[in-house]
C-alpha positions in Angstrom: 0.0 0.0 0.0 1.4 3.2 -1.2 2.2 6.4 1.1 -0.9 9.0 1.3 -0.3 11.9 -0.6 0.2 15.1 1.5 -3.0 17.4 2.0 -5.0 15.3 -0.2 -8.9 13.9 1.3 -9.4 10.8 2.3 -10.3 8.2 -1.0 -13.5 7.0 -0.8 -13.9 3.4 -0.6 -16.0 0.9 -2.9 -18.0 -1.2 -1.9 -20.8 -2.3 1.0 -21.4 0.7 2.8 -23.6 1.5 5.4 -26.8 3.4 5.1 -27.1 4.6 8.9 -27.9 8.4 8.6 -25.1 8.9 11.5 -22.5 6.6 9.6 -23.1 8.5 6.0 -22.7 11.8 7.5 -19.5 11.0 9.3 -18.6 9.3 5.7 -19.0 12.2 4.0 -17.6 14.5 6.4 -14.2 13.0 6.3 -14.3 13.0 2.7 -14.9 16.7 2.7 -11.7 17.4 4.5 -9.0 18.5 2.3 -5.7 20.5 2.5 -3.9 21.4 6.1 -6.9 19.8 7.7 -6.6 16.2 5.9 -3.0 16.5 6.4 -3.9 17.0 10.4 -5.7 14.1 10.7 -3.6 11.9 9.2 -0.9 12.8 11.6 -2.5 12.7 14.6 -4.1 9.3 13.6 -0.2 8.3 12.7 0.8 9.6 16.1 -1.7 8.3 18.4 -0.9 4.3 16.5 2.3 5.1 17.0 1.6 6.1 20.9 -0.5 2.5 21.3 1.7 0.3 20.1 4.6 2.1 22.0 2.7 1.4 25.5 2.1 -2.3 24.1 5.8 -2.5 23.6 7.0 -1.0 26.7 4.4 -3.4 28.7 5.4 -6.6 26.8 8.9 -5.9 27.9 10.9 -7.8 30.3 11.8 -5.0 32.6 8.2 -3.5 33.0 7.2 -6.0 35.7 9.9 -5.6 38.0 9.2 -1.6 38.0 7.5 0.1 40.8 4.4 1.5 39.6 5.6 4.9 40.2 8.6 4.0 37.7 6.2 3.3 35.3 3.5 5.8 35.4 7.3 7.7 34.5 8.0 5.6 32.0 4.8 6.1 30.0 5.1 10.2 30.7 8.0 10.0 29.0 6.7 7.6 26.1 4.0 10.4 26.0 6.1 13.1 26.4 8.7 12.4 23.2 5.4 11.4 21.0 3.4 14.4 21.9 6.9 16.5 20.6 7.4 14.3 17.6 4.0 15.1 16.8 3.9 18.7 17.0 7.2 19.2 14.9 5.7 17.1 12.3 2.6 19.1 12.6 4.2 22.5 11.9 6.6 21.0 9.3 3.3 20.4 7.7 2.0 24.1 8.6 5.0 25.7 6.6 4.6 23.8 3.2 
């Protein structure tokens, strides 16, 4: 699967799709996002992934166990902490093009 291109909408998919009133509105209002917008929610979408599977990482690791639960309530800060600044820099990256 190719890479998205930058501050383009969302493709609309083919296929069965739902016909709940709530469900086609939603539909259609992420297909209406274009521009710095689309590019937005693609990178907090990539960022917040990024931020789960971190935490499912850090918990699956040898070492979490033996931490005191203060030790890790600093451990996730921190995982939150450098995601939250990856994120933003990528955000205004995006801001300048």
């Amino acid at each position: 699967m190719g890479q998205a291109k930058r501050f383009s909408a969302r493709k609309p998919r083919f296929g069965p799709l739902s016909v709940n009133p709530e469900t086609a509105r939603v539909r259609e209002y992420q297909q209406s996002r274009v521009g710095f917008q689309a590019e937005q929610v693609r990178i907090s979408t990539k960022y917040r992934t990024r931020l789960t599977k971190a935490k499912s990482h850090l918990h699956d690791s040898k070492g979490w166990s033996k931490l005191s639960s203060k030790e890790q309530v600093q451990k996730e800060r921190e995982l939150m902490n450098r995601n939250q600044r990856e994120k933003e820099a990528e955000l205004n990256a995006a801001a300048k093009e």
